[in-house]
N, C-alpha and C positions, 0 to 999 in steps of 0.2 A: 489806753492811749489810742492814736490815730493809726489806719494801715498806711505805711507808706507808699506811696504809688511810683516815685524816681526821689532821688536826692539834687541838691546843688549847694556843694560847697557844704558845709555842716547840718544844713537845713534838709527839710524835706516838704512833699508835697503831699497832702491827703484829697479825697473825695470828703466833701462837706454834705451832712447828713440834716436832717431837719433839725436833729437836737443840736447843731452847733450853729442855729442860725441866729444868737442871740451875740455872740462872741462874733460874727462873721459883719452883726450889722454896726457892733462897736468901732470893728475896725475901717466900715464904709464910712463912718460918721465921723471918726477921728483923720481921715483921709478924706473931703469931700472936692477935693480937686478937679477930679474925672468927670463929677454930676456936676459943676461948678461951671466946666467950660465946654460942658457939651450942652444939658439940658438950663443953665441958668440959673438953677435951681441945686440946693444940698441936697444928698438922697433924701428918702421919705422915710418916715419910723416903720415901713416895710420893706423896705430896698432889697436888703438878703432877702426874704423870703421871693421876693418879685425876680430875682437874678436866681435863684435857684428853682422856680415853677413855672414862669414865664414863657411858652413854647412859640415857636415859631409860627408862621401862617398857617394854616390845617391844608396847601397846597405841597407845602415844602416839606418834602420826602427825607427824614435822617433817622440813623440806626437809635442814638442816645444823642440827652443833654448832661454834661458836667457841668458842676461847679466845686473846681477845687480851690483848697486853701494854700499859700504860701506858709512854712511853717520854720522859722530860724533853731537852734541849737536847744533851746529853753521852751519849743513848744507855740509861742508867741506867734501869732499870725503877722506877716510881714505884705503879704501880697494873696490877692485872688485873681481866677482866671475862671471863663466861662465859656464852655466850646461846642460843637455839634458837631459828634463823627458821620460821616459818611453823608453829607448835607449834601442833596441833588443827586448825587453820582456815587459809586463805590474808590471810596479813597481822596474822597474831597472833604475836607474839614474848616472848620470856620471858628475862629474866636471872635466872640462878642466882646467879651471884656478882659482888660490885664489892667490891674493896678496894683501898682510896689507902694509901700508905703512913704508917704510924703521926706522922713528923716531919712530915707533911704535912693532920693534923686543926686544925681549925679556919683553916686559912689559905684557903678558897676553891677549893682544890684539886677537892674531892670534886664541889662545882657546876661547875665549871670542866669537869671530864674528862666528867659524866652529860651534860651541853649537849651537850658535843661528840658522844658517843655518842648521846642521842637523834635529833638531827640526821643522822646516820649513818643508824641505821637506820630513818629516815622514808624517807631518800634510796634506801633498799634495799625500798621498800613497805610498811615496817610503819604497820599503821594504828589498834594496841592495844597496849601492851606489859603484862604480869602479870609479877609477880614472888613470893616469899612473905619474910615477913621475921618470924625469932622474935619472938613477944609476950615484952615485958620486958626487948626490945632496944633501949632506949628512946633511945639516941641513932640507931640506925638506920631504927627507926619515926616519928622525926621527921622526917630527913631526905628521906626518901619520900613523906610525909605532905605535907613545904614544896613540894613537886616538883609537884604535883597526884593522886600518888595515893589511890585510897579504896580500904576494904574492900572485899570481894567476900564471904568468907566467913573460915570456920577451919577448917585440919583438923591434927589429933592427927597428928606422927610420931616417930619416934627418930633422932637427928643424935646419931652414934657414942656415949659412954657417956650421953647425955641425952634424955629425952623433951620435946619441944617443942608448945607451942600454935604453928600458923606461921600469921600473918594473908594471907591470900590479898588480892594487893592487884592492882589495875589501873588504866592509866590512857589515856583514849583520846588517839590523836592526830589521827585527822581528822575530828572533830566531830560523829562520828555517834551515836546512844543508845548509853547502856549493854544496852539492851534486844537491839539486835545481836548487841551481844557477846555476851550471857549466849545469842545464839540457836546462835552457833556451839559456845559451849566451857559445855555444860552443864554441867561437872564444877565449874564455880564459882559455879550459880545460890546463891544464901543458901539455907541448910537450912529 
């Protein structure tokens, strides 16, 4: 079986390995909502392995990359998540990706599994989490929005055949200025 890394609700989360990258890309394919309305395009017959190897700039300084799996009562991958500890600064973390599975929108799932993983990784030192989320993604910009994050700023990129506005968002966890943050990770002062 899988280690569990935190539980939610009957479920649990694991760290996804290379050998589970065939079961991980089933369920980016059966889910392609996320690649749908951000890049245009359904993932690729590589996408897990791309979300699981894919690194950052070779400028951007982090400890590690995850890619965990969402995992319900039965095992069944339900939701993934892809994050970078200690991204710029000591206790800044970023998630790249959160997708709950499509049969699993609006039932509480989505709040359900971010509890559980913020909780996570507070318990791991984070003390800031950023994430960026396409403008005109408007169910996901809510979401994040309900959660307590805010802007930080925007920047301009291209997510595969689409150019995206992506709202640089952040949200602190242990109750210190944003002034902080903006001290470590200049790259998201406002323009």
């Amino acid at each position: 079986m899988h280690a569990s890394l935190f539980t939610a609700g009957t479920g649990a989360a694991t760290e996804v390995s290379a050998a589970q990258l065939a079961e991980v890309q089933r369920f980016l394919e059966a889910n392609p909502e996320y690649y749908l309305r951000v890049t245009g395009e359904p993932p690729g017959p590589d996408a897990a392995r791309e979300e699981l190897e894919a690194l950052p700039p070779s400028a951007w300084d982090f400890e590690r990359k995850s890619l965990l799996a969402f995992r319900d009562a039965s095992g069944e991958i339900i939701g993934v998540a892809e994050m970078l500890a200690n991204l710029f600064a000591f206790g800044v973390w970023h998630i790249g990706l959160f997708i709950i599975a499509t049969r699993l929108h609006g039932k509480g799932a989505a709040h359900l599994w971010y509890g559980a993983l913020e909780s996570w990784m507070r318990s791991q030192g984070c003390e800031w989490i950023r994430l960026g989320v396409a403008q005109g993604n408007q169910r996901a910009e809510r979401f994040w929005e309900k959660l307590g994050y805010r802007e930080m700023r925007k920047r301009e990129v291209q997510l595969g055949a689409r150019p995206n506005t992506i709202r640089v968002m952040m949200k602190p966890l242990a109750g210190r200025p944003v002034s902080d943050y903006l001290s470590l990770v200049a790259r998201d002062r406002p323009e």
